[in-house]
Backbone as JSON Lines, residues from 0, in Angstrom:
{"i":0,"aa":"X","n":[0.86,-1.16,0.0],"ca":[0.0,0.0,0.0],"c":[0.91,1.22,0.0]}
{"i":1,"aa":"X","n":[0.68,2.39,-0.57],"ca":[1.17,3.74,-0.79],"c":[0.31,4.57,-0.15]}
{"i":2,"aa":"X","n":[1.37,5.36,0.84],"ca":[0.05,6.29,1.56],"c":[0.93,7.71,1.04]}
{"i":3,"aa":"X","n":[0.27,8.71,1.57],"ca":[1.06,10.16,0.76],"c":[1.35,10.86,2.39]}
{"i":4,"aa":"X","n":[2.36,11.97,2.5],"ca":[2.64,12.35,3.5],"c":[2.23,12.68,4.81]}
{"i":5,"aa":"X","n":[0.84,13.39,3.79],"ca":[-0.23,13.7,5.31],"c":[-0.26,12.69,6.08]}
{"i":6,"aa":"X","n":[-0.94,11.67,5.95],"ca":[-1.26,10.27,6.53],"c":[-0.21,10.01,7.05]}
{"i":7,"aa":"X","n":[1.1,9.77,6.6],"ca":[1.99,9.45,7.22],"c":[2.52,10.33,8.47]}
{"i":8,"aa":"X","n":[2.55,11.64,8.52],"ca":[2.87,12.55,9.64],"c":[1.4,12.28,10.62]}
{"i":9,"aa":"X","n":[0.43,12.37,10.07],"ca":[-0.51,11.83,11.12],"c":[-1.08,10.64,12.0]}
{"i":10,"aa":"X","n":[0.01,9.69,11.24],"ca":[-0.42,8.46,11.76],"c":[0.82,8.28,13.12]}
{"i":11,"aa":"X","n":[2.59,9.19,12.65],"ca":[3.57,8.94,13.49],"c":[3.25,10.01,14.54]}
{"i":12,"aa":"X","n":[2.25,11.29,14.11],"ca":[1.8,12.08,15.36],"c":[0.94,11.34,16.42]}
{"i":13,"aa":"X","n":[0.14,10.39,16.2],"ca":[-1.17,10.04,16.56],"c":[-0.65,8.72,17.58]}
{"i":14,"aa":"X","n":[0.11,7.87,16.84],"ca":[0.81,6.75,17.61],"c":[1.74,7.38,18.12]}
{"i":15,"aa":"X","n":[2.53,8.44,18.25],"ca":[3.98,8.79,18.25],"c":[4.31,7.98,20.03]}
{"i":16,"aa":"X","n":[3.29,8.1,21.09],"ca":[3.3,7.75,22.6],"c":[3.52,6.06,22.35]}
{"i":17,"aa":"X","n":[3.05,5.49,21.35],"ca":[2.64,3.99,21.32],"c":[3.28,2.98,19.49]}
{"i":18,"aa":"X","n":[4.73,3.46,20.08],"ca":[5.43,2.9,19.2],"c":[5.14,1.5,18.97]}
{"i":19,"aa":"X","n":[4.77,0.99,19.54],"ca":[4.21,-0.37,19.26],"c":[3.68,-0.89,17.98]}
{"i":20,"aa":"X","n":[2.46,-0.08,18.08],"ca":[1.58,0.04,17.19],"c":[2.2,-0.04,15.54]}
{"i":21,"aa":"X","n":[2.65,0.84,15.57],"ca":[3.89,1.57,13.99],"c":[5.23,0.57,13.59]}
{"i":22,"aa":"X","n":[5.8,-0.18,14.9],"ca":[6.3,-1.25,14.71],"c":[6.1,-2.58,13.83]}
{"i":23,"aa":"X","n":[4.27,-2.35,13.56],"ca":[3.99,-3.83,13.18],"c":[4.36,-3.3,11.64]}
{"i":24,"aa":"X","n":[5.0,-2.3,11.22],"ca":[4.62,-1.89,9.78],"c":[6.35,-1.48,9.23]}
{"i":25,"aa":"X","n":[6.22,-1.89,7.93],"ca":[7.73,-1.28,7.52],"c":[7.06,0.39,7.09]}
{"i":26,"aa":"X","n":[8.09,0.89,7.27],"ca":[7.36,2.33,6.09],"c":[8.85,2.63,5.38]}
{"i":27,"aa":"X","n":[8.59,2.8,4.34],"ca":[9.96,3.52,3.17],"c":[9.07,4.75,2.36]}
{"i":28,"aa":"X","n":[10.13,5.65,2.38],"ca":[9.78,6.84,1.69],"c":[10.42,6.22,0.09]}
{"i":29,"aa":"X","n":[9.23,6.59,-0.81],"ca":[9.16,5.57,-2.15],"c":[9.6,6.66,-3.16]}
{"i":30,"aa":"X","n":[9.38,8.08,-2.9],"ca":[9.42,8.87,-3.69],"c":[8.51,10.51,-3.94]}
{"i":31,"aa":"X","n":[8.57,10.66,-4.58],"ca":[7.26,12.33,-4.73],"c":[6.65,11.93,-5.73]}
{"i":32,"aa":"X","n":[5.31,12.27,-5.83],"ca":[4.34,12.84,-6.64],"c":[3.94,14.24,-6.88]}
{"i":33,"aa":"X","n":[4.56,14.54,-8.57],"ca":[3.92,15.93,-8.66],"c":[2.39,15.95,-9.25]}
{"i":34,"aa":"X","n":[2.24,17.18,-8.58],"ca":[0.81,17.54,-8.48],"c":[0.73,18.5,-9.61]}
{"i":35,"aa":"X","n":[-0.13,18.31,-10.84],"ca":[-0.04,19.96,-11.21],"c":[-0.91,20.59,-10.5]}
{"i":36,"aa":"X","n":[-0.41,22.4,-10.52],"ca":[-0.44,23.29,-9.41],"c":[-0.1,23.57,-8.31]}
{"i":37,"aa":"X","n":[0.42,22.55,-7.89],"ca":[1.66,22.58,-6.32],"c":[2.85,22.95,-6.68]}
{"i":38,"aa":"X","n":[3.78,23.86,-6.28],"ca":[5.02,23.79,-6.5],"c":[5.95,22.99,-6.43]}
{"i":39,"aa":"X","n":[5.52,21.71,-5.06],"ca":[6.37,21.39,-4.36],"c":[5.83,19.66,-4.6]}
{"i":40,"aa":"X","n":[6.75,18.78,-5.03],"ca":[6.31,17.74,-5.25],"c":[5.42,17.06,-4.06]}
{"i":41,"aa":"X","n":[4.73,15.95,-3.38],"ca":[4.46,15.37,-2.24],"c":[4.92,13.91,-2.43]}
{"i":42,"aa":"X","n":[5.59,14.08,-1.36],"ca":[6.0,12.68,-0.59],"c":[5.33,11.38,-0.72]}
{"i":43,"aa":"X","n":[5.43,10.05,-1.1],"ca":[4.61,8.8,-0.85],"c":[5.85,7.92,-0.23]}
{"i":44,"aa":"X","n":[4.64,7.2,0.85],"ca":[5.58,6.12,1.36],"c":[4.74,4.85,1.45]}
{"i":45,"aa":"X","n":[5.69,3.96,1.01],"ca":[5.05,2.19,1.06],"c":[4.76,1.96,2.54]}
{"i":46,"aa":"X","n":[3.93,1.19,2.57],"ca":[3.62,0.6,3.85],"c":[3.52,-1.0,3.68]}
{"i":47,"aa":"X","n":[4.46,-1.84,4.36],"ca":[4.5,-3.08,4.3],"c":[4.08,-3.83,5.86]}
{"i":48,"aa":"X","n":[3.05,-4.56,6.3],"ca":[2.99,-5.32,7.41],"c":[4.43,-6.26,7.5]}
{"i":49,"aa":"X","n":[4.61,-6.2,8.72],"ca":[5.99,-7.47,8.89],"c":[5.26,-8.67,9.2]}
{"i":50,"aa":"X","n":[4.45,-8.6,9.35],"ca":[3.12,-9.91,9.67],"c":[2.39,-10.23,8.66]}
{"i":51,"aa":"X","n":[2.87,-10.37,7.46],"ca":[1.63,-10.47,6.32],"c":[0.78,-12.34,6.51]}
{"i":52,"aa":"X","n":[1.41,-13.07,6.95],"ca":[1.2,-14.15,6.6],"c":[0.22,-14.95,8.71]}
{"i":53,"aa":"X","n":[0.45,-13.49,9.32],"ca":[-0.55,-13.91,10.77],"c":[-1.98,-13.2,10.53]}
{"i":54,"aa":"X","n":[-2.78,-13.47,11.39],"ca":[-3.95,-13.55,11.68],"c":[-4.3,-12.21,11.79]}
{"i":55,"aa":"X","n":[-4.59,-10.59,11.16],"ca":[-4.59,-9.55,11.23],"c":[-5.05,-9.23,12.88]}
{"i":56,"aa":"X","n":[-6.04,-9.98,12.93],"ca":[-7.07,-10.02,14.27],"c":[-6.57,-10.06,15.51]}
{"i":57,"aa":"X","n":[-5.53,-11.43,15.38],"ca":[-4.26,-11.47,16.35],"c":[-3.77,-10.57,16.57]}
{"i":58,"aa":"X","n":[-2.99,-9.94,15.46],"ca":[-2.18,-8.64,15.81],"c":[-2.56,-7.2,16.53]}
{"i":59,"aa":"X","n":[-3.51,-7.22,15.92],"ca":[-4.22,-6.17,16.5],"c":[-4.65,-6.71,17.96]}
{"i":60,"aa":"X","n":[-5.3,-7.19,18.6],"ca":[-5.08,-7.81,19.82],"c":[-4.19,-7.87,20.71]}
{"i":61,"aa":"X","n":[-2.8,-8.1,20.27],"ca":[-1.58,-7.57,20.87],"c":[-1.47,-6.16,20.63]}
{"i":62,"aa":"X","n":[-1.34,-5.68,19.84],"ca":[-1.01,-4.58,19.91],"c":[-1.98,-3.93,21.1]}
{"i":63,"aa":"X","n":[-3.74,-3.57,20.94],"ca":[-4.33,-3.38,21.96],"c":[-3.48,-3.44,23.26]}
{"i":64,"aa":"X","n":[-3.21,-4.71,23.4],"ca":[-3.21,-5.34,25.35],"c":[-1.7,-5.07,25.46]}
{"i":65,"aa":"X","n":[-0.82,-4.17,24.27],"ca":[0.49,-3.61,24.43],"c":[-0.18,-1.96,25.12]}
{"i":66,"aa":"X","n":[-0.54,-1.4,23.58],"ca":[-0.89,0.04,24.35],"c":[-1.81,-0.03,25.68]}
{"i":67,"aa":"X","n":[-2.86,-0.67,26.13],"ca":[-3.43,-0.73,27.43],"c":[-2.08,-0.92,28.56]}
{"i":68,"aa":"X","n":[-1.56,-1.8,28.41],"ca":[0.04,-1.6,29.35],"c":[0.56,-0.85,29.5]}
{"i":69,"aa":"X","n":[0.94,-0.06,27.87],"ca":[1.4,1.52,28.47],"c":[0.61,2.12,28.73]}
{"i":70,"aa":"X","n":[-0.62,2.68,28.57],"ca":[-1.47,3.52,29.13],"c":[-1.16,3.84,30.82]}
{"i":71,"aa":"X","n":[-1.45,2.15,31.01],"ca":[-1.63,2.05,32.81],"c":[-0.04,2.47,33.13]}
{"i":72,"aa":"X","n":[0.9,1.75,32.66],"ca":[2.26,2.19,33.08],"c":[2.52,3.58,33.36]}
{"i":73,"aa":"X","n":[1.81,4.57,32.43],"ca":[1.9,5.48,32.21],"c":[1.03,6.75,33.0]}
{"i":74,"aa":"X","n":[-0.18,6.01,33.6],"ca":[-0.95,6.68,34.52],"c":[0.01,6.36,36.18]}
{"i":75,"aa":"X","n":[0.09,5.26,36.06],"ca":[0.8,4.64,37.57],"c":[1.99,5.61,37.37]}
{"i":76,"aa":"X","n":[3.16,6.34,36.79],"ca":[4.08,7.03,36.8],"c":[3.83,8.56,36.6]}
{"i":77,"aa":"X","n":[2.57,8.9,36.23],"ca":[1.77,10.03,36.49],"c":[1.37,10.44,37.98]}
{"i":78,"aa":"X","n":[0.57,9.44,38.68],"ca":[0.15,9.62,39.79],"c":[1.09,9.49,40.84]}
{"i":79,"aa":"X","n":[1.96,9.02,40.55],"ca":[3.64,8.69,41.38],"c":[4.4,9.82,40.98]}
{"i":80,"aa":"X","n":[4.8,10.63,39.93],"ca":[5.36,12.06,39.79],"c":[4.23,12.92,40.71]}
{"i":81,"aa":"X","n":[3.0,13.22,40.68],"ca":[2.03,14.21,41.0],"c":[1.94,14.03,42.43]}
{"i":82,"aa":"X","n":[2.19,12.41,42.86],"ca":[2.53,12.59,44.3],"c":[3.77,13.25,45.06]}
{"i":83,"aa":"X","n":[4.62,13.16,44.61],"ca":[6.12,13.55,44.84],"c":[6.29,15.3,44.35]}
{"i":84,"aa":"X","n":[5.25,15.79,43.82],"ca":[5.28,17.23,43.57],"c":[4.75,17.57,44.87]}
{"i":85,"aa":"X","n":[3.34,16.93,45.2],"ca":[2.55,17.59,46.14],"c":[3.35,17.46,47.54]}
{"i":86,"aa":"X","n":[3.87,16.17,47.59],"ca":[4.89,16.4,48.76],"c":[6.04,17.42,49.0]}
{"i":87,"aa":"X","n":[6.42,17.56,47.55],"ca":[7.62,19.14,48.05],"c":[7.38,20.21,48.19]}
């Protein structure tokens, strides 16, 4: 699959906390597409699963019960910094 830049800056903004996720995927910058009327060519990048041959369903499943881990990891080290403020 070929996605074009936007998508791609929005998908590494959106996961950027939950590298996990972006892991399951190769991405290569493939090249530009010019547009006529843009000055400026735009970016496309391949997107390859490293899992092509597992169970999509599976994966996604892990991935889930990965980011839910960090979430909580991530609240438990929240509420453990916010305690240690209120104490100083």
């Amino acid at each position: 699959m070929v996605i074009g830049n936007d998508l791609y800056q929005m998908l590494k903004s959106v996961f950027y906390s939950s590298q996990s996720i972006l892991d399951n995927y190769y991405f290569k910058h493939e090249g530009e597409y010019t547009v006529h009327g843009l000055k400026n060519a735009y970016p496309v990048y391949s997107v390859i699963s490293k899992y092509p041959n597992e169970d999509y369903y599976q994966v996604i499943q892990i991935d889930n019960k990965r980011f839910l881990q960090e979430k909580r990891q991530r609240a438990i080290i929240g509420i453990a910094t916010r305690g240690k403020s209120d104490r100083e």
